[in-house]
C-alpha positions as CSV (number, residue, x, y, z in Angstrom):
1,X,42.5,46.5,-30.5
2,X,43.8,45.5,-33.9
3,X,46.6,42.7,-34.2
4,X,49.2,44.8,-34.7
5,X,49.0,47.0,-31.8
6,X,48.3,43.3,-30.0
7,X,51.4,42.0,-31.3
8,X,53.4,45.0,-30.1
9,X,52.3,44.4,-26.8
10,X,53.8,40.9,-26.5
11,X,57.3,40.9,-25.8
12,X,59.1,39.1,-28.8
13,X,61.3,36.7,-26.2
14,X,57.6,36.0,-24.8
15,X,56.2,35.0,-28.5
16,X,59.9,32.9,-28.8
17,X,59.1,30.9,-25.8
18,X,55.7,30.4,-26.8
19,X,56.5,28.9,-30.0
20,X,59.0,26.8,-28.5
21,X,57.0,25.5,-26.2
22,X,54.1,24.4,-28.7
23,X,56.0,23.4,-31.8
24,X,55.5,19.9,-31.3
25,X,51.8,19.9,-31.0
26,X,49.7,18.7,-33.6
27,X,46.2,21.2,-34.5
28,X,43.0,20.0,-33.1
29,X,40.5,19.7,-36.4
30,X,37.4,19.9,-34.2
31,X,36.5,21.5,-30.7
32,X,34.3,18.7,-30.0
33,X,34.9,16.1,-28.2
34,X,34.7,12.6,-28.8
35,X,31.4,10.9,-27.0
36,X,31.6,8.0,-25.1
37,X,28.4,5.4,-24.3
38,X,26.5,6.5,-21.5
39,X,27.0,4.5,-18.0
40,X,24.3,1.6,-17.7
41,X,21.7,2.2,-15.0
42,X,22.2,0.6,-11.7
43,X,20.6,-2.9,-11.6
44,X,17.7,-2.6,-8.0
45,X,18.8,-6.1,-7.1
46,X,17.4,-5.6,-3.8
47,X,14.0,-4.4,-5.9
48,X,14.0,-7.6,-7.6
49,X,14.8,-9.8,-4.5
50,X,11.7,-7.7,-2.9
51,X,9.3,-8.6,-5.9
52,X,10.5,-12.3,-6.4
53,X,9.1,-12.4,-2.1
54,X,6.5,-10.8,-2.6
55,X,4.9,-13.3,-5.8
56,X,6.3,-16.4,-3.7
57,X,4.2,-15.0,-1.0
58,X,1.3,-14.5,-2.9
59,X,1.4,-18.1,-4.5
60,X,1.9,-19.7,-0.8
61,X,-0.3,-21.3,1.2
62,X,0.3,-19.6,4.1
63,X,-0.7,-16.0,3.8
64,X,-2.5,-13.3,5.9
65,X,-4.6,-11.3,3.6
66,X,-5.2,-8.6,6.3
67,X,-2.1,-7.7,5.4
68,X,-3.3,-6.2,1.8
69,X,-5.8,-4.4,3.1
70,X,-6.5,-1.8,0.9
71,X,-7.4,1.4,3.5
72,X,-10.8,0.8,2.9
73,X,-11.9,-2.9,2.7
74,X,-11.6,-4.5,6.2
75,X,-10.1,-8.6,6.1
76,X,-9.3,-10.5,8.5
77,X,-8.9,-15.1,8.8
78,X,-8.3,-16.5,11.6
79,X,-5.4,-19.4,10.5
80,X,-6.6,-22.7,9.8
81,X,-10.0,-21.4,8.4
82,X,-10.0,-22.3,4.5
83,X,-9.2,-19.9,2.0
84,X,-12.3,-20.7,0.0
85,X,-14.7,-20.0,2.6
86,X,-13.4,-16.4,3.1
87,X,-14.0,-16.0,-0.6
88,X,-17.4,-17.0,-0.2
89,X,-17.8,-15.0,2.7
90,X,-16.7,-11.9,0.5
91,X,-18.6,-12.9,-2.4
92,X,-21.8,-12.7,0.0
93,X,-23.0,-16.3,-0.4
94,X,-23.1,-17.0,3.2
95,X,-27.2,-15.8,4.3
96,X,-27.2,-13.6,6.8
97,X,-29.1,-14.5,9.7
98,X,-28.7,-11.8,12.1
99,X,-28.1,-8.0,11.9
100,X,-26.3,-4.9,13.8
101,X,-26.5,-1.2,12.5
102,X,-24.1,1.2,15.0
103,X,-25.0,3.9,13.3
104,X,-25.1,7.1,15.8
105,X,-23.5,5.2,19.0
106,X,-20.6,6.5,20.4
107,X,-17.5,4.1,20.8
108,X,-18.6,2.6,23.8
109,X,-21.8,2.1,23.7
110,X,-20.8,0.1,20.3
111,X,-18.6,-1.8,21.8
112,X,-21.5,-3.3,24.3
113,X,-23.6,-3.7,21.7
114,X,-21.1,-5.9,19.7
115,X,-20.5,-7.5,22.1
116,X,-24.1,-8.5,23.2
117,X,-24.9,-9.1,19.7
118,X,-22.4,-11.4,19.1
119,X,-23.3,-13.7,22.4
120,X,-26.4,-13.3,21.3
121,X,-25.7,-14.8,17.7
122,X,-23.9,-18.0,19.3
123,X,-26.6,-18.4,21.7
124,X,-28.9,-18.6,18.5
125,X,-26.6,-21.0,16.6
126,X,-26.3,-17.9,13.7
127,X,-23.3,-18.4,11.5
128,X,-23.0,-15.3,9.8
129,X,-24.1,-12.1,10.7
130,X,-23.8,-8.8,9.1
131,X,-22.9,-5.3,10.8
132,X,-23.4,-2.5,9.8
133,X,-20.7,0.4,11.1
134,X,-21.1,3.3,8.3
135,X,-18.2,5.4,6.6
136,X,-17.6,7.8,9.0
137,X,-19.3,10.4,7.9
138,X,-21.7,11.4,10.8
139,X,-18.2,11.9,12.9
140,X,-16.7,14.9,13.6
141,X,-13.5,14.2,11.5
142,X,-15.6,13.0,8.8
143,X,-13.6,8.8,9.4
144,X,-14.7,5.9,10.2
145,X,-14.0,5.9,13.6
146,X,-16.4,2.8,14.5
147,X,-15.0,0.9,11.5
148,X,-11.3,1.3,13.0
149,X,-12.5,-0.3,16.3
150,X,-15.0,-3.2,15.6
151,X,-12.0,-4.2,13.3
152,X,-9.8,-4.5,16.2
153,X,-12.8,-5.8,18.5
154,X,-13.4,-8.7,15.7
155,X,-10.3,-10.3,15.8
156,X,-9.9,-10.2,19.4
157,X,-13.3,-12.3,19.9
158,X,-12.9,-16.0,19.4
159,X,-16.4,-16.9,18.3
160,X,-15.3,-14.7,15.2
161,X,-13.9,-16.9,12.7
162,X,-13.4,-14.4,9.7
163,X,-14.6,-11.0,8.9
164,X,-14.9,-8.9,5.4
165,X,-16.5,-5.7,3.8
166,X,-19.5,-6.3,2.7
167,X,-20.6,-6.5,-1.0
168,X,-21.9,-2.7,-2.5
169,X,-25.6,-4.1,-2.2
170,X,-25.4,-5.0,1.4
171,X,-23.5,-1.5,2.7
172,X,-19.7,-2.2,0.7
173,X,-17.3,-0.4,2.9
174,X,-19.4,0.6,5.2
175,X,-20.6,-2.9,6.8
176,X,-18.7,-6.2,7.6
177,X,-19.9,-9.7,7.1
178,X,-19.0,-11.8,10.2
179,X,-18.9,-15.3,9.9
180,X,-19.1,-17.1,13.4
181,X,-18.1,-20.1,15.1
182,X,-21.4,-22.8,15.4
């Protein structure tokens, strides 16, 4: 439709009230509006508080590092055991005196063995011992299923004073060094 015929269609008391109603407001130059600064970003307090624990912890001396286990690398300190002889039990300078490969046993017939093999090292005065529970990938489900339990069989033995994977050259995450009480 053209104007006109637009026009004709509004009643002229319609186009009166109309301009009554809007002669006091001023053109708009632009259709855009005016842009404000965006909103800051939430501050994570709770994020920083978290972080600022975490690095205390880290720098204390009274830490567990089984708790950073990484999934793969098994650690575990008894308290009051020095946290330089756990690193030289993880950087293999203890000599091994002793040896256990579980390889192929079932869970309970590894469980005897560990523990005959351990009663067996403190009968012999051996301080560290290496053994040797593979990566799991003889099992069914393709896991370390022996790894899982002689980690929990470790700590619950006394004469076990700390535990770690062992070094790439002497079976990495598939073998533990054990260091023993004497």
């Amino acid at each position: 439709m053209s104007k006109r015929k637009k026009s004709h269609l509004i009643r002229p008391e319609d186009q009166a009230l109309f301009r009554q109603a809007v002669q006091d407001v001023t053109p708009l130059h632009t259709d855009r509006l005016p842009l404000s600064a965006p909103k800051p970003k939430p501050i994570a307090r709770q994020r920083q508080l978290d972080e600022q624990q975490v690095i205390h912890d880290m720098l204390s001396e009274h830490y567990d590092p089984s708790q950073w286990e990484t999934g793969e690398e098994l650690l575990f300190m008894r308290p009051g055991v020095q946290h330089s002889v756990l690193q030289k039990l993880r950087r293999g300078q203890y000599s091994i005196h002793a040896e256990l490969d579980l390889h192929g046993m079932v869970v309970s017939v590894a469980r005897v063995s560990v523990g005959e093999f351990l009663h067996e090292c403190r009968a012999r005065g051996v301080r560290c011992a290496r053994i040797i529970h593979g990566k799991g990938y003889g099992s069914w489900q393709r896991k370390p299923v022996l790894k899982a339990k002689l980690n929990k069989w470790l700590q619950q033995r006394d004469e076990v004073m700390a535990f770690c994977s062992a070094r790439q050259v002497d079976g990495g995450t598939g073998a533990i060094y054990v260091l023993l009480k004497t």
